[in-house]
N, C-alpha and C positions, 0 to 999 in steps of 0.2 A: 654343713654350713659352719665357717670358722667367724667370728669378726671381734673388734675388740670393744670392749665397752669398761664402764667406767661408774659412778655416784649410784643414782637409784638402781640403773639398768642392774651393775656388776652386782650390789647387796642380793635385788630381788632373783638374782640367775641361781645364786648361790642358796637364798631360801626353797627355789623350786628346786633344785639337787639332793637338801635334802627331804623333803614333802615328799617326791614322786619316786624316793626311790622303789623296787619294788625285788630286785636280788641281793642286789649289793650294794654299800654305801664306802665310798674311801673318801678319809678325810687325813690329808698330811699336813700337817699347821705344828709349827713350835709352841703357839702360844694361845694358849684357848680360854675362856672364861664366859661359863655361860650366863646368860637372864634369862628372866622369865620367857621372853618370846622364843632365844633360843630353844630352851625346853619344851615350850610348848609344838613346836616342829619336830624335834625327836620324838614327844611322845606316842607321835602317831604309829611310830616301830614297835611300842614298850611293850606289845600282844603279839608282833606279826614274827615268828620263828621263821618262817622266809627271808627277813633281810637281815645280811651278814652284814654288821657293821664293823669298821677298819678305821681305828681309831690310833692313829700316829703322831707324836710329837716328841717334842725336845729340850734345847737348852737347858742353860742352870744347874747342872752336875751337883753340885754342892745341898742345892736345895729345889728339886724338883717342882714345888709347891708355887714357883713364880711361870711355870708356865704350864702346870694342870695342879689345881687344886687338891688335896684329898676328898671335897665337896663336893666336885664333877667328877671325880673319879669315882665316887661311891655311885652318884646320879646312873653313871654310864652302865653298872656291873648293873643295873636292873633290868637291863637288856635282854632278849631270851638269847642271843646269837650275837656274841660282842669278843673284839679281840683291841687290845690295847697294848700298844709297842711303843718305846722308849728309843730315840734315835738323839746321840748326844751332841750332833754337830747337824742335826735339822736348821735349815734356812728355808726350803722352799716350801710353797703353799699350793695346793692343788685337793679341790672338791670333784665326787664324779661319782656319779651311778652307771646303772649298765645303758642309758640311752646319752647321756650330756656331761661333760666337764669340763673346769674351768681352771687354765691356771693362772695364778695370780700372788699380787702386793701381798693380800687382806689375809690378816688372823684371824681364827674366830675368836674375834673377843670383842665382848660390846665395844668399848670405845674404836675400837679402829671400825667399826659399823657406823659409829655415833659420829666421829669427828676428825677424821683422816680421811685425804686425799689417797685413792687405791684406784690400780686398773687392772684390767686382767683382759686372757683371749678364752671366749667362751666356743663351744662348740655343741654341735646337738647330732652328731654323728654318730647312731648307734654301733658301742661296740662291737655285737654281734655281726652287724653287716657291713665289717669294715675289713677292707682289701686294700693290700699294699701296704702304703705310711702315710701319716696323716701326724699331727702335732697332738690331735688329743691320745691316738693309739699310743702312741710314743710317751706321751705322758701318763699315762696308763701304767703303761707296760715297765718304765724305770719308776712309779711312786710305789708299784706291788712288787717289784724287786728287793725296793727299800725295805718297806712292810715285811716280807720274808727273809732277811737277813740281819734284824736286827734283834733286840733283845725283846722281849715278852711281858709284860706287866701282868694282865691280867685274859682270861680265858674262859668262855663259856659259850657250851655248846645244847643244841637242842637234842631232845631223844623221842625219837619216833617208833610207834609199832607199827610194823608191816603187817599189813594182812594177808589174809591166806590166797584170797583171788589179786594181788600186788599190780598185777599188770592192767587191773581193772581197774581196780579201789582205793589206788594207791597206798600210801599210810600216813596214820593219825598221829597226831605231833601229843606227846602225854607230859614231856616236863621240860626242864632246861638243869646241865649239870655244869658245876665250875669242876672247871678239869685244870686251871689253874692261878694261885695267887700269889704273886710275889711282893703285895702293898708293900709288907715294913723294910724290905730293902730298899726302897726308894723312901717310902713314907714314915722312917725308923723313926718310934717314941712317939707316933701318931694314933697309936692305936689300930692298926694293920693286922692283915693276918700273922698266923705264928709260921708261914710256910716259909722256906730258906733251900730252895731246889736248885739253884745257881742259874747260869744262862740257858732261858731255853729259846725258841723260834719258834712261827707261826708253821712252816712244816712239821712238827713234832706231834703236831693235835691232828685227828678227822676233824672235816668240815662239819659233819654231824655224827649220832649217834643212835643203834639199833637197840630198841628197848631189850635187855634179855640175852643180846649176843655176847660171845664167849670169846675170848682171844685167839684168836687166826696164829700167833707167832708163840710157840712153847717156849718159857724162858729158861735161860741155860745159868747155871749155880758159878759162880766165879771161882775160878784155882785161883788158890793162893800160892805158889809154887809156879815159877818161867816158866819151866821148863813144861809144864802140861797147859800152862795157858797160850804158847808157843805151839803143840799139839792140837788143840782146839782148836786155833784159828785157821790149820790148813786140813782140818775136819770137813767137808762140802757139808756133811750131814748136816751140820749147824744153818746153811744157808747166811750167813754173814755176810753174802752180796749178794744183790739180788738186779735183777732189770728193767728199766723202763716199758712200761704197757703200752705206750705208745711208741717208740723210735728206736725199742732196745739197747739201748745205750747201757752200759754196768752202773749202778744205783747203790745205794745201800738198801740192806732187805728190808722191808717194812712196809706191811700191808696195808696199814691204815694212809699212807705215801707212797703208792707205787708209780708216781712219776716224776721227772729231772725237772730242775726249777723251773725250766722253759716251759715243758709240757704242763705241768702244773700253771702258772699263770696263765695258758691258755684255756686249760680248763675249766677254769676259777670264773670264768667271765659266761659259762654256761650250768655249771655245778651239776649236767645230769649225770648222775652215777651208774647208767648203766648203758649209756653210750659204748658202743663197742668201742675196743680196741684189739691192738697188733699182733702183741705179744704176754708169754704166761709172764711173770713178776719173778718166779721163783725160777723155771729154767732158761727163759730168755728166747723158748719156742714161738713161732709163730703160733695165733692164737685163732688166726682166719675170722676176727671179731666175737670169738666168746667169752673174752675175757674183759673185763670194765671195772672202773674204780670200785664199784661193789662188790664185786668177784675178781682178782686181780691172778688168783692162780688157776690152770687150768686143774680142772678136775676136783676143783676145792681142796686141792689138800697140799 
């Protein structure tokens, strides 16, 4: 069901997007600024390491701070599953969970809550059960586009331990880590982290983390010298490409990402990690479904 709505309807569509999310929350807005009530609606996430929240915005290059605080941006990294991306020519606005969204006029920011005429087209079409094209998949699928192409602020991920019976007992969620800060480049002389990593992406990071696990990918020492770095790179040994798990398409190698943007957003909108798929990561073999985002090479190795 698509229709369009407008004053109470549009505010209150957009509080229940975020209240019910329950995998995923995308929020693409330039210009954010939260109160009390807004808060009080996130914080119903502030314990749940199930929902991945997607927190996008923009403008204001020179001083970020008119359209995300360093206030709400501290608010937000309390999150146990939180990623925040910087997009510097954001204009559009669009809220969504994995069952409704809404694209629209509205910032999140009180006054355009409080005292602005806004309309939007809402939708309650679940992702999941959604065939074909429709105006919310479509909104969807270019706002997590966005999300993944842009630059990175801040990042943090949940870490779970598996258990020995996994297929039974699933596993236990034990912490959350920042696996990335980049505050003082945006927030310079704010009192920001001391990290200065350059640009990174929302592909760069797992979606989560295995208590204990050990790195899948051996790192290679840099020459300093062409002429062997030149040698290295047409080394297979190294694996410096690798294939998509899903459509075998050539990827760059990286196991914590073993699928192409496309497959990845579609994944993204289910997050099981052990969903079969196609093919190994590492030699591009059919995998006849043994191999899955948790296990991306065949034979694990």
């Amino acid at each position: 069901m698509t229709k369009f709505i407008t004053g109470k309807e549009l505010e209150q569509s957009i509080y229940d997007i975020i209240w019910d999310a329950k995998k995923t929350l995308l929020i693409l807005c330039p210009y954010i600024k939260l109160d009390q009530y807004f808060k009080n609606l996130f914080d119903r996430h502030s314990n749940n390491p199930a929902v991945h929240i997607i927190i996008v915005f923009g403008k204001n290059e020179n001083d970020v701070r008119k359209s995300l605080s360093k206030d709400d941006l501290d608010y937000f990294k309390k999150f146990p599953n939180i990623s925040v991306v910087y997009v510097p020519d954001l204009h559009a606005k669009y809220y969504a969970n994995e069952s409704a969204g809404v694209i629209t006029s509205i910032n999140l920011h009180d006054a355009s809550f409080q005292k602005n005429i806004e309309f939007g087209v809402y939708s309650e079409t679940p992702l999941i059960a959604s065939l074909g094209s429709n105006a919310d998949k479509a909104a969807w699928e270019k706002s997590s586009e966005i999300a993944f192409k842009n630059e990175v602020v801040f990042i943090k991920r949940p870490v779970f331990e598996k258990k020995l019976l996994s297929a039974l007992l699933g596993k236990s969620y034990v912490k959350s880590d920042v696996l990335f800060d980049n505050t003082q480049k945006f927030y310079r002389g704010l009192g920001g982290s001391n990290q200065e990593n350059g640009l990174k992406k929302l592909g760069d990071f797992p979606m989560e983390l295995e208590l204990g696990a050990r790195p899948t990918e051996r790192p290679v020492r840099e020459e300093k010298r062409e002429e062997k770095r030149e040698t290295r790179s047409n080394d297979r040994s190294h694996y410096t490409s690798g294939f998509c798990i899903r459509t075998g398409e050539p990827i760059p190698y990286n196991p914590n990402r073993p699928l192409s943007d496309n497959a990845y957003r579609s994944w993204v909108q289910y997050e099981n990690y052990d969903y079969p798929e196609n093919y190994c990561h590492k030699t591009g073999k059919p995998s006849y479904g043994k191999t899955s985002m948790r296990n991306p090479v065949l034979g694990g190795g």
